[in-house]
C-alpha positions as CSV (number, residue, x, y, z in Angstrom):
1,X,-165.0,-95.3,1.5
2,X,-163.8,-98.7,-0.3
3,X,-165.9,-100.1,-3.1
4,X,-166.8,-102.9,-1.0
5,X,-168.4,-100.8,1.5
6,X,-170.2,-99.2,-0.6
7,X,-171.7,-102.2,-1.8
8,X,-172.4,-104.3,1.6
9,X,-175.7,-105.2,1.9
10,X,-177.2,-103.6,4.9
11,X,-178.0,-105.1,7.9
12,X,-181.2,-105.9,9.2
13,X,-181.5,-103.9,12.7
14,X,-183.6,-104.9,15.7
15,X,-184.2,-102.2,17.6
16,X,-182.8,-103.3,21.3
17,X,-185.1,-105.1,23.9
18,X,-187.4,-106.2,20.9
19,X,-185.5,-109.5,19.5
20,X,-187.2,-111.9,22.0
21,X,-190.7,-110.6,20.9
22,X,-189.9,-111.4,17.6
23,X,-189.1,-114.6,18.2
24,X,-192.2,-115.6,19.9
25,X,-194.1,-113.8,17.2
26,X,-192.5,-115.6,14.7
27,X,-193.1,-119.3,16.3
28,X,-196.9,-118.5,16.8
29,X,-197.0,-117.5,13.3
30,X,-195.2,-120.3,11.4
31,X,-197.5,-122.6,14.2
32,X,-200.6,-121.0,13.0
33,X,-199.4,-121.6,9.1
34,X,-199.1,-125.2,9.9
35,X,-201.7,-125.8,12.8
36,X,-203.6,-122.5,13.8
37,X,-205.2,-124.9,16.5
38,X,-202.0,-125.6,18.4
39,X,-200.9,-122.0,18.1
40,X,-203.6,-121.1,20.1
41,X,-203.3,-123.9,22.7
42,X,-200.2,-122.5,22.5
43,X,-200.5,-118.9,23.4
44,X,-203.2,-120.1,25.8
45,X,-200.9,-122.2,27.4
46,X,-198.2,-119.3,28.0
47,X,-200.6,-116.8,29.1
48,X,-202.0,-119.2,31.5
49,X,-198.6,-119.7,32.6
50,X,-197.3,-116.1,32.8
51,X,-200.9,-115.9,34.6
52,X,-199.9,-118.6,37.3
53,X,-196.2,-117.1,37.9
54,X,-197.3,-113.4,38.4
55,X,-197.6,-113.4,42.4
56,X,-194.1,-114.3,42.5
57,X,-192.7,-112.2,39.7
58,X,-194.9,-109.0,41.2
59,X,-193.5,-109.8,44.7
60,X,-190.0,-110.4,43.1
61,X,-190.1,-107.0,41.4
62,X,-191.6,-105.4,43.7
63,X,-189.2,-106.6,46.1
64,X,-186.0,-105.7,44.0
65,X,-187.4,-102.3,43.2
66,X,-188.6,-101.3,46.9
67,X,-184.9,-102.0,47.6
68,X,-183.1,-100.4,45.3
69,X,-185.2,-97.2,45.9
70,X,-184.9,-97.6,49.4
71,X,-181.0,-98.2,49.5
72,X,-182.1,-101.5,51.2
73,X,-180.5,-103.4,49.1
74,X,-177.4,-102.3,50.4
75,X,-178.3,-104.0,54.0
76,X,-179.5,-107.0,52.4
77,X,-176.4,-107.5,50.7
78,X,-174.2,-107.3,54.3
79,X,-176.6,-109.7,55.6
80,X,-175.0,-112.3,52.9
81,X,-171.0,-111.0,53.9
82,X,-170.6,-113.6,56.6
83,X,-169.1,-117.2,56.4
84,X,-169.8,-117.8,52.3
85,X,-169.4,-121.7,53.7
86,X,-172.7,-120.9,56.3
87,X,-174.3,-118.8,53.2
88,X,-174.0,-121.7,51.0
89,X,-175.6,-124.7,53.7
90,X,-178.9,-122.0,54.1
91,X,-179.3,-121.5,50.4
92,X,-179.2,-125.3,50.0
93,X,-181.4,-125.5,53.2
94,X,-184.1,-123.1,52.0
95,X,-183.8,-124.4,48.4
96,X,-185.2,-127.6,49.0
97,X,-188.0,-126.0,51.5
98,X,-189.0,-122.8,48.7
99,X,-192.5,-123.0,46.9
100,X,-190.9,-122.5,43.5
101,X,-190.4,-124.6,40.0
102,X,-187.4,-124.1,37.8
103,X,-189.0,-121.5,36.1
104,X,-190.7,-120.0,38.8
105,X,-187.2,-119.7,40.8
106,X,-185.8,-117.4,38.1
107,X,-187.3,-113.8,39.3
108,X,-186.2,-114.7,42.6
109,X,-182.7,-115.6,41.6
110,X,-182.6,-112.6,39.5
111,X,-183.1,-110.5,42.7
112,X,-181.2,-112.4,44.9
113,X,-178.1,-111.8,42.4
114,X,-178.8,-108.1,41.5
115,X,-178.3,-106.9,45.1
116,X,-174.8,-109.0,45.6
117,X,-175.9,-112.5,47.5
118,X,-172.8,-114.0,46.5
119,X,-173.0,-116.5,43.8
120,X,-172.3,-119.8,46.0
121,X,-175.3,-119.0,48.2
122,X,-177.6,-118.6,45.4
123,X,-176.2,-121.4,43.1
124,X,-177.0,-123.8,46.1
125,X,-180.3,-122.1,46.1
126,X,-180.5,-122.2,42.9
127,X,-180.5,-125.9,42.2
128,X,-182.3,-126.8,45.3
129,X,-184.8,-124.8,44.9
130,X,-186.7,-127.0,42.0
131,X,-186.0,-129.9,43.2
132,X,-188.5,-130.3,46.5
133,X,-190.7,-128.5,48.4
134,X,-193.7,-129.3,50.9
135,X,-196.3,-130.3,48.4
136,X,-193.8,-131.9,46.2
137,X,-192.6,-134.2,49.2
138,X,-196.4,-135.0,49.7
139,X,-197.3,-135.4,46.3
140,X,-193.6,-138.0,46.1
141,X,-194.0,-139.9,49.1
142,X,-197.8,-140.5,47.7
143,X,-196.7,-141.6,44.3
144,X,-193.1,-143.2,44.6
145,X,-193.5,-143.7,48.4
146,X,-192.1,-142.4,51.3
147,X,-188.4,-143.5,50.9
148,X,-188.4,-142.3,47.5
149,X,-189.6,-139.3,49.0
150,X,-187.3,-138.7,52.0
151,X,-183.7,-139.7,49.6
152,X,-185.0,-136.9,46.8
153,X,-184.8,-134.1,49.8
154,X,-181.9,-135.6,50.3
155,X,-180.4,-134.9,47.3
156,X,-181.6,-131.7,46.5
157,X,-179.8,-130.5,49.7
158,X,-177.0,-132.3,48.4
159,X,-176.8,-131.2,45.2
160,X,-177.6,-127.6,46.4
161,X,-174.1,-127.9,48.9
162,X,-172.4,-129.6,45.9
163,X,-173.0,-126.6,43.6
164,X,-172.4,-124.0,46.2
165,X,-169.0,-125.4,47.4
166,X,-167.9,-126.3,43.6
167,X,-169.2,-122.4,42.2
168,X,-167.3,-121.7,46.1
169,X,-163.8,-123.4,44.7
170,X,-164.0,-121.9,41.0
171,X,-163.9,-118.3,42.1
172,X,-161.4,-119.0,44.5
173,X,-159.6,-119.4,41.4
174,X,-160.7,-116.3,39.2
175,X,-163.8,-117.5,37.8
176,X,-167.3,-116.3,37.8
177,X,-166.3,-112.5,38.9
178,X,-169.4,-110.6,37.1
179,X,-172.0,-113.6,36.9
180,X,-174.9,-112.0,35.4
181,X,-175.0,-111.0,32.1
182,X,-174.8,-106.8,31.6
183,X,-177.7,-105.1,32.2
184,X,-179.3,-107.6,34.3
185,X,-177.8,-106.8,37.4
186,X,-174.8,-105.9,39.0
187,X,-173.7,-107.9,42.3
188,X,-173.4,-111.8,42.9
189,X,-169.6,-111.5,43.4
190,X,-167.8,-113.6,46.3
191,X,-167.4,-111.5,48.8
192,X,-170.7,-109.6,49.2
193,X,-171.5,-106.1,46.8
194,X,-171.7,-103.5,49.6
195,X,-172.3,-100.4,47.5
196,X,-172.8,-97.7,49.4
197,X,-173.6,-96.8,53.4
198,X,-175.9,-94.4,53.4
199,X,-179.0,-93.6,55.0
200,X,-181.5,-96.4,53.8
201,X,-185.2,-94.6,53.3
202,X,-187.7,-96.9,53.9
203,X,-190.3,-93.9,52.7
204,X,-188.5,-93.5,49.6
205,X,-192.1,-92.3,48.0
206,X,-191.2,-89.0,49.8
207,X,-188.5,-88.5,47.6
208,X,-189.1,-87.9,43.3
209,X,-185.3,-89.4,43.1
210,X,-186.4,-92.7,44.5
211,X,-189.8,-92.7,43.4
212,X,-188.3,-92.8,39.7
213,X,-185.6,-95.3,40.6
214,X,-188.3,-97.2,42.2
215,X,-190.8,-97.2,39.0
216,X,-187.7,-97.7,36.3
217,X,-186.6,-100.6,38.3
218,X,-189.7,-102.6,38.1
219,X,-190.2,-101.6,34.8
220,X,-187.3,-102.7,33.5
221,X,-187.1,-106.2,35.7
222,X,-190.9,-106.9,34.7
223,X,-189.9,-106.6,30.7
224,X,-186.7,-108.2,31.0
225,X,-187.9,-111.3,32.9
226,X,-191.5,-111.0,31.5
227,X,-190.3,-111.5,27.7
228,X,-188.1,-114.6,28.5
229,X,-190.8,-116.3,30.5
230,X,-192.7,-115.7,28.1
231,X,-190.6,-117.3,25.7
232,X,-189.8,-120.3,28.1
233,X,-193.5,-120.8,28.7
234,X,-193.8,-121.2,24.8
235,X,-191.0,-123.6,24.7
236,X,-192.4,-125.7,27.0
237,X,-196.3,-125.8,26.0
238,X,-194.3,-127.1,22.1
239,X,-192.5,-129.6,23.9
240,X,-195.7,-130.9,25.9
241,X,-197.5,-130.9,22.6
242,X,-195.1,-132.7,20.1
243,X,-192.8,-134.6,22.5
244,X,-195.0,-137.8,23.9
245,X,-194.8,-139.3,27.1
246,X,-194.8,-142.9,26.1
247,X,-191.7,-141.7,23.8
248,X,-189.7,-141.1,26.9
249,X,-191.2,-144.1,28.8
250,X,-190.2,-146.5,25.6
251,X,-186.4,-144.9,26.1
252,X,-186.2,-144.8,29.9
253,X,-187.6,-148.9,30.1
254,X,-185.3,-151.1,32.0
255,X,-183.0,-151.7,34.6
256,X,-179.2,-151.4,33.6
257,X,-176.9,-148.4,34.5
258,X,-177.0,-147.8,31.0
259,X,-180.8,-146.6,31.6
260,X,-179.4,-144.6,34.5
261,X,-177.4,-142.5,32.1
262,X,-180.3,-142.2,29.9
263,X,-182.3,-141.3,32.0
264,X,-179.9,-138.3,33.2
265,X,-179.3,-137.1,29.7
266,X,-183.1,-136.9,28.5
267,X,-184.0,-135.5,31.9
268,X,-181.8,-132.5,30.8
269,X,-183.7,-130.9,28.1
270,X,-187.1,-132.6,28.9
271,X,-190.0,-131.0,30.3
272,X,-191.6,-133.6,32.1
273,X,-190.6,-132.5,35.4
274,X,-192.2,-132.2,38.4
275,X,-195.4,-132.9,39.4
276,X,-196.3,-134.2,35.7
277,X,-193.4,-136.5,36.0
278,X,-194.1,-137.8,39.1
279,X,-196.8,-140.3,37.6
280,X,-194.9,-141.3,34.9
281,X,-192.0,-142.0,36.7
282,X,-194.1,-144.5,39.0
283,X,-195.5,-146.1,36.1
284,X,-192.0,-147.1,35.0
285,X,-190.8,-148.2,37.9
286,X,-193.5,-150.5,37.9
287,X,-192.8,-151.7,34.2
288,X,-189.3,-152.5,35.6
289,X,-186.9,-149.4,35.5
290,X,-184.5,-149.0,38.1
291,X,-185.8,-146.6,40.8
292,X,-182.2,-145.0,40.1
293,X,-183.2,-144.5,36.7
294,X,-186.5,-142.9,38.0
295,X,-184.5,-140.4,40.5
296,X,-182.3,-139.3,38.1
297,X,-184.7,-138.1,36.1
298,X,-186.6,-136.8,38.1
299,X,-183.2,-134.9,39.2
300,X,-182.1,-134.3,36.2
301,X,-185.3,-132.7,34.4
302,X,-186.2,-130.6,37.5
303,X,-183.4,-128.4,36.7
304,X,-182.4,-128.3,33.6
305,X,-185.3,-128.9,31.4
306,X,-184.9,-126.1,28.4
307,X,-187.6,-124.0,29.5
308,X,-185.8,-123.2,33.1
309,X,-182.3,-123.1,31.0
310,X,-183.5,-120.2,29.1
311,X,-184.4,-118.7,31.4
312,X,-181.1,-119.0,33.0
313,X,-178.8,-118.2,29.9
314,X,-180.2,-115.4,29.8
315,X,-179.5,-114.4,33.3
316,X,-176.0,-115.4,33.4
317,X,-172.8,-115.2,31.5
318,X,-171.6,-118.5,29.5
319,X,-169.4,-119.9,32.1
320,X,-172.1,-119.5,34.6
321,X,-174.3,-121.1,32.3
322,X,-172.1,-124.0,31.5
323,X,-171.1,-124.3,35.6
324,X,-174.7,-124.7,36.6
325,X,-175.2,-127.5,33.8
326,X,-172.6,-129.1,34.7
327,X,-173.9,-129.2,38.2
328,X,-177.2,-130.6,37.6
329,X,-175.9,-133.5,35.4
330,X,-173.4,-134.4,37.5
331,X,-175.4,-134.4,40.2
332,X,-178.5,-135.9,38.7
333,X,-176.0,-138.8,37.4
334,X,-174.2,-139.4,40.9
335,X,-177.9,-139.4,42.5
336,X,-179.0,-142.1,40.3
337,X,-176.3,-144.2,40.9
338,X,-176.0,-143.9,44.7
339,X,-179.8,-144.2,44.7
340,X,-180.0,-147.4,42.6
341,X,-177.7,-148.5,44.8
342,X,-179.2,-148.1,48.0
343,X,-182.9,-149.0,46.6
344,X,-181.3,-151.9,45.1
């Protein structure tokens, strides 16, 4: 042993699974040094949150786990190992028709990826998904009017085929081949994950094997994605708190191209997506922004505000990461543009 060994400081260990927790503890308790009233709007705000999300995360984990006890998820993976071009039109399609936020899309995605849908299907899912659904179309066509409405489903299928075909191309030429991040899952490669053939047991209680497989699974999942929610949630009720509407309305006044682009760039990390945005965004218009401006926002912050991209970082590997970033901005910027030019 060299000297220098001998003297390296040690290093501070954190025992695995328990580095995200720390984190959140540590932001509630510098928050509650400096405000102890915010940390607990805060913490009020997450737990609401988590609160609001758990029918989908319980039928999401209960859905992944029932399969992978089952061997059912073995089926549901052959059921995605047709046409990927026919896979990647129905993940768009039912993207921008699904019930669920940016955020709230995760535990599905998640699932979808751990039993091998291939990756194009679910990235056109994936950013379709957040864009529109039934009440959001009411809720749009109400607020922005019905054009507005009917060119945001639009895109949102668009963007969804955009994503699927372009994550479609890159694999084609060797990228993407183990998506998720290890641990998380194991499937989501281009031509469906097909593990096994045998028997599927749709009474897996009968068996202890598959009982345990059945309880570890949802264990696991709930943890995994529970922590990062968590975390996102947190995220998000700081940004609401410190980062002021009029702020963005002051930056996103006018009518130029310019304000297009700036729109698309501060959509990206903001969290005024959504239903929240929706008012805002018709206030602006009004003030004189370009309804370009307005839809790329809207676009752009639907996706990729930092809560949702949290939660997908953690999901995915760094190229998948980057690729589905890359997606939304692009897409959010090209939908402006066309947009503004059609409204205009």
């Amino acid at each position: 042993m060299t000297t220098a060994s001998r003297t390296a400081s040690p290093r501070l260990h954190i025992p695995r699974g328990w580095g995200v927790p720390l984190v959140i503890a540590l932001i509630l308790a510098g928050l509650a040094a400096v405000s102890p009233g915010d940390a607990l709007a805060s913490l009020r705000f997450t737990a609401l949150a988590l609160l609001g999300i758990a029918p989908f995360l319980a039928l999401s984990v209960g859905f992944t786990a029932y399969a992978k006890a089952s061997g059912a998820d073995a089926l549901i993976a052959r059921v995605f190992s047709g046409h990927t071009a026919g896979m990647v039109v129905a993940g768009a399609l039912m993207g921008a028709l699904s019930p669920f936020c940016s955020c709230g899309v995760i535990p599905i995605i998640a699932a979808l990826l751990a039993m091998g849908v291939p990756l194009p299907a679910v990235m056109a899912f994936w950013l379709a998904s957040p864009l529109m659904d039934p009440s959001m179309f009411a809720l749009t066509a109400g607020t922005l009017g019905l054009n507005f409405a009917i060119a945001k489903t639009a895109v949102a299928i668009l963007i969804g085929l955009y994503a699927g075909f372009a994550t479609q191309a890159l694999m084609a030429r060797g990228l993407f081949a183990e998506p998720l991040r290890p641990g998380v899952g194991n499937g989501g490669c281009c031509t469906a994950r097909v593990r096994h053939h045998a028997p599927v047991a749709w009474r897996f209680w009968t068996e202890p094997d598959r009982r345990h497989r059945f309880t570890d699974t949802a264990v696991s999942t709930t943890l995994f994605l529970g922590k990062w929610l968590a975390l996102a949630f947190l995220v998000e009720s700081l940004m609401l708190r410190y980062v002021p509407a009029e702020a963005v309305a002051s930056t996103l006044g006018g009518g130029s191209w310019l304000t297009v682009l700036g729109a698309t760039f501060i959509g990206v990390p903001a969290y005024l997506n959504g239903y929240a945005a929706l008012p805002l965004v018709g206030g602006l218009i009004e003030q004189g922004m370009s309804p370009g401006a307005g839809m790329a926002f809207l676009i752009a912050g639907g996706v990729t505000s930092i809560p949702a991209a949290i939660a997908v970082w953690v999901l995915a590997r760094p190229q998948v990461f980057a690729a589905y970033l890359g997606f939304a901005l692009s897409g959010a910027l090209a939908a402006g543009f066309a947009y503004g030019m059609l409204a205009g």
